[in-house]
C-alpha positions in Angstrom: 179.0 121.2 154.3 178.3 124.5 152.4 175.5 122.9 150.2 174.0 121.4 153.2 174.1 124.9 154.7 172.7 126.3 151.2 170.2 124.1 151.5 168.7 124.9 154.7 169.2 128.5 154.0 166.7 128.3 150.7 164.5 126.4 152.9 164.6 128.9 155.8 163.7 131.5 153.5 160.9 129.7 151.9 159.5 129.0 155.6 160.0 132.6 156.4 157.9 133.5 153.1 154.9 131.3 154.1 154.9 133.3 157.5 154.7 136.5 156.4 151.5 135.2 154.2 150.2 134.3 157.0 151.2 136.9 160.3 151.1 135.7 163.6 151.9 137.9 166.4 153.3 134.2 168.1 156.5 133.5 168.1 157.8 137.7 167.0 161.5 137.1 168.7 162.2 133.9 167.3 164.0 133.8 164.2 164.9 130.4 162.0 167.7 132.3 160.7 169.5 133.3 163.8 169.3 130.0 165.1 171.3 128.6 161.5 173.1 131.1 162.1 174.0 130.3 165.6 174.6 126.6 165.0 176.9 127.3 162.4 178.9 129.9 164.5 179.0 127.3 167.4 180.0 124.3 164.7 182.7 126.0 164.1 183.8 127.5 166.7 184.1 123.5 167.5 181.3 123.9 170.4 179.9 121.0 172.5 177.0 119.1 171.0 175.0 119.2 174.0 175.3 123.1 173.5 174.1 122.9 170.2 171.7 120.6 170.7 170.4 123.2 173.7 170.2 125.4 171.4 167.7 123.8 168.9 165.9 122.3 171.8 165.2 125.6 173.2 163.8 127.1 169.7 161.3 123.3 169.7 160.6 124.2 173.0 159.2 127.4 171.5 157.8 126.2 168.6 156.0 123.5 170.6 154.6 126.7 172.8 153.8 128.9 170.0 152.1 126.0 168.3 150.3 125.1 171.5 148.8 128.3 172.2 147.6 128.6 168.3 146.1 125.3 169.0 143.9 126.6 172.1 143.1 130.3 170.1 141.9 128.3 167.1 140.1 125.6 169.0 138.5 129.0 170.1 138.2 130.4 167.0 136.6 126.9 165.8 133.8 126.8 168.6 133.2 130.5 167.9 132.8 130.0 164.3 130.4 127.0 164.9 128.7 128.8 167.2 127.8 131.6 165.3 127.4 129.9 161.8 124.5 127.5 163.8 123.1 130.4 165.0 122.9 132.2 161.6 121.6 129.4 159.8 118.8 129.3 162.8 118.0 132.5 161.7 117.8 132.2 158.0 115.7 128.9 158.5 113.4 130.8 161.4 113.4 133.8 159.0 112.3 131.1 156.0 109.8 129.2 158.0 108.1 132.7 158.8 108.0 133.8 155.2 106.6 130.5 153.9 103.5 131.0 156.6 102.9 134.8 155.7 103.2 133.9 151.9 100.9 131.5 152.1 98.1 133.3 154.3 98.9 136.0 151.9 98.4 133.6 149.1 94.9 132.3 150.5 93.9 136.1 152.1 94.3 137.7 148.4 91.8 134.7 147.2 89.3 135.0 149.8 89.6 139.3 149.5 89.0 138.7 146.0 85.7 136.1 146.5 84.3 138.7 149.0 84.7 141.3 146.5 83.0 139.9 143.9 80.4 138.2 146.5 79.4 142.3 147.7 79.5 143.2 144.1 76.5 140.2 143.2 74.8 141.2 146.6 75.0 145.4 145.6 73.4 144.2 142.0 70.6 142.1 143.8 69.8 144.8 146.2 69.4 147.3 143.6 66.8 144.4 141.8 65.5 144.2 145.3 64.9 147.9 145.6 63.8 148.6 142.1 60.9 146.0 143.0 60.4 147.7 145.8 60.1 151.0 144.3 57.6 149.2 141.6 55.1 147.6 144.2 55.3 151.5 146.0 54.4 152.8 142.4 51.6 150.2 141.5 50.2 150.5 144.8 50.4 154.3 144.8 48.5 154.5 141.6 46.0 151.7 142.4 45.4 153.9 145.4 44.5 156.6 143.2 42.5 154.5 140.9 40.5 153.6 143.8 40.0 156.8 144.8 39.0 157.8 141.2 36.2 154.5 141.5 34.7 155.3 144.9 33.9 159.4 143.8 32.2 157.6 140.6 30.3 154.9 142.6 29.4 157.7 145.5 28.1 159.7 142.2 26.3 156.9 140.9 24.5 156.6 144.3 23.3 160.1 144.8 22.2 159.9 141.3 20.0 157.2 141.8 18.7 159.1 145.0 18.0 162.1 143.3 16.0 160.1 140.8 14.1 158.6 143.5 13.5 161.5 145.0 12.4 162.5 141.3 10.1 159.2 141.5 8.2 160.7 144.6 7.9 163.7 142.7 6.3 162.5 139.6 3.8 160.3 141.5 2.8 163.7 143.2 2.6 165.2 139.6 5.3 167.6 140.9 8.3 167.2 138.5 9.0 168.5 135.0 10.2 167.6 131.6 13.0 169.1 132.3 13.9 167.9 135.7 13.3 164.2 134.0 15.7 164.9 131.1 18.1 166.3 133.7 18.1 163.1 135.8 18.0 161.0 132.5 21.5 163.1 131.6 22.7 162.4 134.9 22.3 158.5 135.6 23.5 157.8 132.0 26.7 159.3 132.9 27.0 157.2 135.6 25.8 154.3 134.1 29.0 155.0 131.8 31.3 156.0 134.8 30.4 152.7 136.6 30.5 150.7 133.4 27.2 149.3 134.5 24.6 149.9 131.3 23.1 146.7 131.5 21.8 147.4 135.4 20.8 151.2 134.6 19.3 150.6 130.8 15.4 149.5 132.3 15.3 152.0 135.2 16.2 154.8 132.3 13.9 153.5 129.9 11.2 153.5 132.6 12.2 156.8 133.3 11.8 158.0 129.5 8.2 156.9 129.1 7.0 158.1 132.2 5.7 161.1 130.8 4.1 159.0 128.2 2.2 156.7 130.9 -1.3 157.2 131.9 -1.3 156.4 135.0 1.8 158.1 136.7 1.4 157.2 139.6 1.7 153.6 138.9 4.8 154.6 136.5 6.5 156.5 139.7 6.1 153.6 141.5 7.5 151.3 139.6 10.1 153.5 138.3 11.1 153.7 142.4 11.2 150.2 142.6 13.8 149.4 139.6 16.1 152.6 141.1 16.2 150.9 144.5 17.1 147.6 143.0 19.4 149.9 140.6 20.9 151.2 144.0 21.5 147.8 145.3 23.3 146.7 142.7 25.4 149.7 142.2 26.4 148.9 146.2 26.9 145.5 145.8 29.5 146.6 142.2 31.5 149.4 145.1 31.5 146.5 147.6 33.0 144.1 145.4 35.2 146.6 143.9 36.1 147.9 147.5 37.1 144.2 148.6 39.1 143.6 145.6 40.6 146.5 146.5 41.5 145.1 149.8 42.6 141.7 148.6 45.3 143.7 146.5 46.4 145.9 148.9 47.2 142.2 151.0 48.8 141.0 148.4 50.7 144.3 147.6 51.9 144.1 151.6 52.8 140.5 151.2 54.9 141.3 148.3 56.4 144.7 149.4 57.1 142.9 153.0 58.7 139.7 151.4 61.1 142.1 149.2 61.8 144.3 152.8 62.4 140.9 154.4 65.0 139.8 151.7 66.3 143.8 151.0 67.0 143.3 155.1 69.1 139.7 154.8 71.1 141.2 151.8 72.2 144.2 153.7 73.1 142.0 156.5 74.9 139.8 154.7 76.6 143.0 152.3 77.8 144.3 156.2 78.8 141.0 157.6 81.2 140.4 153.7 82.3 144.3 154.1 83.8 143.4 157.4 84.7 140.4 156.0 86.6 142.2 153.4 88.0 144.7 156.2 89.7 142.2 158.2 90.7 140.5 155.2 92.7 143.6 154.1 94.1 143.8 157.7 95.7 140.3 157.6 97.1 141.4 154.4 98.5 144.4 155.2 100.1 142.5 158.7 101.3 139.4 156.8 102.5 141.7 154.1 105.1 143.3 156.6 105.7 140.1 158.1 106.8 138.8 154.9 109.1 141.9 154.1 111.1 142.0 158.0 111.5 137.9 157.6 112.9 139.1 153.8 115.0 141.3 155.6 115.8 139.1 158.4 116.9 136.5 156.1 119.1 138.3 153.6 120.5 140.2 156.9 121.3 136.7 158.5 122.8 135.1 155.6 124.9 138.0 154.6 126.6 137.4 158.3 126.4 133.9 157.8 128.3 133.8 154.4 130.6 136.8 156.3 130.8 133.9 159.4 131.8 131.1 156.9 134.5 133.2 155.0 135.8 134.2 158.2 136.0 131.0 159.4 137.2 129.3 156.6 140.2 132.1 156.6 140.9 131.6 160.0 141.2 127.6 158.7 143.9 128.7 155.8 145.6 130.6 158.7 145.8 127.8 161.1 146.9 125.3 158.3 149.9 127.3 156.7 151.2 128.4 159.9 150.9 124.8 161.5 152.9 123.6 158.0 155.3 126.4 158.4 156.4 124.9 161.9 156.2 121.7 160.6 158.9 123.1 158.3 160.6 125.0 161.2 161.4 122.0 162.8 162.1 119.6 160.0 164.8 122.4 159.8 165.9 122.3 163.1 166.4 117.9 162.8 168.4 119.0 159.7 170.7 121.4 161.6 170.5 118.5 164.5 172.1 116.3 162.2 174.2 118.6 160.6 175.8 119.3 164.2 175.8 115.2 164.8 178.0 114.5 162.1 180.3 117.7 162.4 181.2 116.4 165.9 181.3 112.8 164.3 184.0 114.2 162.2 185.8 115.9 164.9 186.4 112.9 167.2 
């Protein structure tokens, strides 16, 4: 009898041990060891079975209770934890999903950014080719202009040269002029014969012009010195009409040019604004995806923290529910023992 009591009394203990791990506020007036106690009192104090047994039903009763109610708060506790751990992990995988999409426009923003970029810095170098021909047609054109200019003065020269020497012509006929008059006007359309760079048109008219003052008849001379100036004059109209269309033609072509350059200078400074806001919006999505990507960084790590926090929980509330359901188990395997115990004390005393 006393190692049977022993018995249960290490086990009792060992129960008691296993509760305290684990604290419950169920069950805090019911004590394994007052109801040994009990049963042993009432054994021997030679008490009725059915008393005893009344006894240990009453503590089942409450065990049965106590574990009943743990059953319902963990049940609870279970649906709680599944609750929140599913919601968690929807978070972490929304979170996931979110930073996969802004990493990737990211990704595929940083590469188009960084085409565009180099795209304006090709279009910059062929506008500045584009406006450096531009500046070299304005520059040709601009001294053409002025070589022009410089041509008609000498042609306009060459002309009133001829018609002082016609007048000159009249003069001679009349016997009116001088040597020196002649040599002046020989001075004068030899420089413009050089001038026009025409010396095969003016070399007869000023070698007619020499040896008039050697011819006898003068008259005659004049006249046909007159008639090689006029023919001089012609020509020397028909050299600044050429030259003047010439001229003309280049000027066309200098427009054509200088307007096909303007035309394409226009398209690449369209296209230069069209890539810069290109680039612009580009920066924008990066800068919104950026802090998408960093709250769906923080939303993640946030959410799995709690979930890993969750799962601990859970799984401690699991431990709990275990070593307390064992330590009943134990409770009551007790309680059979001290049943039978009490069944074979009264055996003994019949």
């Amino acid at each position: 009898m006393k190692v049977t009591i022993t018995l249960l009394v290490v086990l009792a203990l060992a129960n008691a041990g296993m509760v305290q791990k684990f604290p419950l506020t169920y069950g805090g007036k019911r004590s394994i060891m007052n109801i040994m106690v009990e049963v042993e009192n009432k054994i021997k104090a030679h008490s009725p079975l059915d008393t005893i047994k009344g006894v240990l039903d009453n503590f089942k009763s409450a065990v049965a209770q106590e574990q009943g109610t743990h059953d319902e708060v963990y049940g609870a506790q279970k649906a709680e934890c599944e609750s929140e751990i599913a919601y968690r992990r929807a978070e972490v995988e929304d979170a996931t999903g979110t930073l996969k999409i802004a990493n990737g426009i990211l990704k595929t923003s940083n590469i188009l950014l960084k085409k565009t970029q180099a795209t304006i810095g090709e279009t910059e170098n062929i506008l500045n080719t584009v406006s450096l021909h531009i500046g070299l047609i304005n520059d040709a054109r601009k001294e053409d202009t002025q070589s022009y200019n410089r041509g008609a003065v000498t042609f306009n020269d060459a002309i009133n040269a001829i018609d002082d020497s016609l007048d000159l012509a009249a003069a001679l006929a009349k016997g009116k002029a001088s040597l020196i008059q002649v040599a002046e006007m020989t001075t004068k359309l030899m420089k413009a014969s050089v001038a026009t760079k025409m010396n095969k048109a003016f070399m007869t008219p000023l070698a007619a012009l020499a040896q008039i003052t050697q011819e006898d008849d003068a008259a005659g001379a004049a006249e046909r010195l007159a008639q090689l100036l006029q023919t001089l004059r012609t020509n020397v109209e028909e050299a600044w009409a050429s030259y003047t269309a010439e001229n003309t033609n280049a000027l066309a072509l200098f427009t054509q040019q200088k307007d096909l350059y303007l035309a394409s200078q226009a398209r690449l400074d369209s296209s230069k604004g069209r890539l810069t806001n290109k680039a612009e919006n580009l920066q924008g999505v990066i800068s919104v995806q950026t802090a998408v990507a960093q709250a769906a960084t923080n939303k993640k790590q946030r959410n799995q923290t709690l979930w890993d926090d969750a799962a601990d929980l859970c799984h401690s509330f699991d431990v709990e529910y275990e070593a307390v359901t064992a330590g009943r188990r134990q409770e009551l395997v007790l309680v059979q023992e001290l049943e039978r115990l009490a069944e074979r004390r009264a055996a003994e005393q019949q």
